[in-house]
N, C-alpha and C positions, 0 to 999 in steps of 0.2 A: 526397502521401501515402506518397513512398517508404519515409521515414524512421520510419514508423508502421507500415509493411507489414514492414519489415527489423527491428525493435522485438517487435511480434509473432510474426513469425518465431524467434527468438532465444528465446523465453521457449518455444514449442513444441517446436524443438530442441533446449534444454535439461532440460523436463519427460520426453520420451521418451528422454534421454542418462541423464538421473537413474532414471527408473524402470527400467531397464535395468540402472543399477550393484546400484540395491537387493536385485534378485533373486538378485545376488554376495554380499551381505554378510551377517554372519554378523550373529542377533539381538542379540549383545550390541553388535556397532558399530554396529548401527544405532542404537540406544540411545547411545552413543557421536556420533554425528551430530546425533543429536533435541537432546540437552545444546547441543552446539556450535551449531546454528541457535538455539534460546532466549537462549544469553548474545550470541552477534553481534547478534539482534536487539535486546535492550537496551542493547548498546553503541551500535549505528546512532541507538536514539531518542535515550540521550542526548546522545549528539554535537550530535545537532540540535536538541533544546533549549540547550546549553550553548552551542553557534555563535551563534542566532539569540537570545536570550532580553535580550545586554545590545543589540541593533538594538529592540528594542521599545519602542515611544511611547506603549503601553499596555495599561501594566504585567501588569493586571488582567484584561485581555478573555481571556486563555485561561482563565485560573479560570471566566470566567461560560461562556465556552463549552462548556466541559467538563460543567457543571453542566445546562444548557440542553439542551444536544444529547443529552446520557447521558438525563437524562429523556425527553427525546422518542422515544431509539431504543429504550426498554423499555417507555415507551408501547405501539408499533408491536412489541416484540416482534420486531425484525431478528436476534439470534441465535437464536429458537428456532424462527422462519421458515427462517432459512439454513441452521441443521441439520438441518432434517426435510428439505431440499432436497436435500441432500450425504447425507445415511443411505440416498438411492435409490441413491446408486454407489458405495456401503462398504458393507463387510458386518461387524456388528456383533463386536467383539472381533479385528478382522483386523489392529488396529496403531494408530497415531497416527490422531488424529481429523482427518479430512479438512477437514472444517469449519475449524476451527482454523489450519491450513497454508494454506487458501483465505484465510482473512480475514487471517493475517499478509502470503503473499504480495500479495496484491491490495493491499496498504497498504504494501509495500514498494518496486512498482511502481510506483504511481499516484503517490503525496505525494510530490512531491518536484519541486525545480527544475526542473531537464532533462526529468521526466514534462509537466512545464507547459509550462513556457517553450519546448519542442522543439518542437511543433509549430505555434506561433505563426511561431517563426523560418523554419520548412518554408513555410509560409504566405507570410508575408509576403514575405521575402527570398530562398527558395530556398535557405536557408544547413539544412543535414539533420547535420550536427555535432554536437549537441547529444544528437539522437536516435540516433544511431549511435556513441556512448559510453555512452550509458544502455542501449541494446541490450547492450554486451557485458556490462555489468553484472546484467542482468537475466538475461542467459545463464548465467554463474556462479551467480546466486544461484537463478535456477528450478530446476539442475541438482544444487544443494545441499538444496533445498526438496523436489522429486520422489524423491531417494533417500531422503527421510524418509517423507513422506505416499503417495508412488506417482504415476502417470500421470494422476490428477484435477486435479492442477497446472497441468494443460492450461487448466481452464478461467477460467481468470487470464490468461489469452492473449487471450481473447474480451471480458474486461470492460476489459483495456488496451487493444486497437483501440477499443470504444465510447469511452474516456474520451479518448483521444488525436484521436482523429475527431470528437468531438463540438469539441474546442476547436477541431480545424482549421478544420472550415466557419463556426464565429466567431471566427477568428482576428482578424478587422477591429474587432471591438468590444469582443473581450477583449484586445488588447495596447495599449488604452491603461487600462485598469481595471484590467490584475495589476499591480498597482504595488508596488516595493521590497515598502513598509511590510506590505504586505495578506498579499504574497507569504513576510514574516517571520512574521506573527500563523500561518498556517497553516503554516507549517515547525516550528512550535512545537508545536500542537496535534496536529501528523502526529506528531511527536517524542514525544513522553508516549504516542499510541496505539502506536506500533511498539513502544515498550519495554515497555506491559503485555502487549503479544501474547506479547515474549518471554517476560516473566514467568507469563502461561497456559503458555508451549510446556514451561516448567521445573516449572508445578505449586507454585509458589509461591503464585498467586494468581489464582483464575479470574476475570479481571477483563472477560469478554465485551464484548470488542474490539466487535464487528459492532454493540451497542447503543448504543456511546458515537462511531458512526460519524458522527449529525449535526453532533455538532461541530466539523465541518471546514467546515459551512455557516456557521457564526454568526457568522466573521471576515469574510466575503463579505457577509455581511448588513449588522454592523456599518458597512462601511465603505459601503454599497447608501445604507444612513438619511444617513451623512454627507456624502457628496456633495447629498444634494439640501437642505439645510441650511446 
């Protein structure tokens, strides 16, 4: 778990490095900031759609995914749950929506290779590489994220130990199921959510990231039905 503990560490460190700058910067940089975390995130998604999109053996499963999951998370109502959760520790008109910088970070953090595959490797093989370059990356970018949103960044700390622990302790039986392919389908669909995040963060289009969060289940699914088949 070192590599999970020094992962999370990094993301606290940077969240209280970041809300520390904010209270230097003047409103209109911040403003200035908020822009530049919006477009990097849509760069970041696209990258990762455009990377993984010609590895895909099918074609179509992010389409349904998107579709499937978006419905399910507005179902359940997950952004207006998670906002009313985040307005306990914002005070209403005080800046960028907490909410909002949660659900991007936390989606910045988590999806992705190295958030996955690291702590399999920690597991298995004792190789922690993986997760101590994803750490400094997360340090940058918490410390980027907190001087926009503030010191609530922190709690993107806490749901990256959950996520990175929970795969640890089944590392035995998730490293032979994340496979390549599955591992693409979701790099794809993590890629489309990070870039509408960006695109809420810009105000272009409030495309409530936190409802269309199931669909990161339905490529784990898909492949769940075909295994046993």
């Amino acid at each position: 778990m070192l590599g999970t503990i020094v992962n999370t560490g990094t993301i606290l460190a940077g969240s209280i490095i970041g809300s520390v700058l904010k209270k230097g910067i003047r409103e209109q940089y911040q403003e200035t900031m908020f822009n530049a975390m919006g477009f990097a995130a849509v760069a970041l998604g696209i990258n990762a759609v455009v990377k993984n999109m010609p590895n895909s053996q099918f074609p179509v499963l992010f389409i349904l995914s998107l579709a499937v999951g978006s419905l399910a998370g507005t179902m359940a109502d997950l952004d207006g749950r998670f906002s009313r959760l985040t307005d306990r520790f914002s005070k209403p008109g005080s800046g960028p929506d907490l909410g909002q910088g949660l659900s991007t970070g936390i989606l910045l953090f988590c999806v992705g290779t190295l958030s996955i595959l690291g702590p399999i490797e920690s597991a298995v093989h004792g190789d922690n590489t993986f997760l101590f370059t994803n750490a400094t990356l997360d340090f940058v970018t918490s410390m980027v994220l907190a001087s926009t949103y503030g010191i609530g960044m922190a709690f993107a700390a806490a749901v990256l130990f959950c996520w990175q622990g929970g795969i640890y302790l089944c590392a035995g039986f998730l490293s032979s199921f994340l496979t390549p392919e599955l591992l693409t389908e979701v790099s794809i669909v993590g890629g489309i959510l990070i870039a509408a995040s960006g695109l809420s963060i810009l105000k272009i289009k409030d495309a409530r990231t936190l409802n269309m969060l199931p669909s990161l289940l339905i490529p784990v699914i898909w492949f769940l039905v075909k295994d046993l088949f």
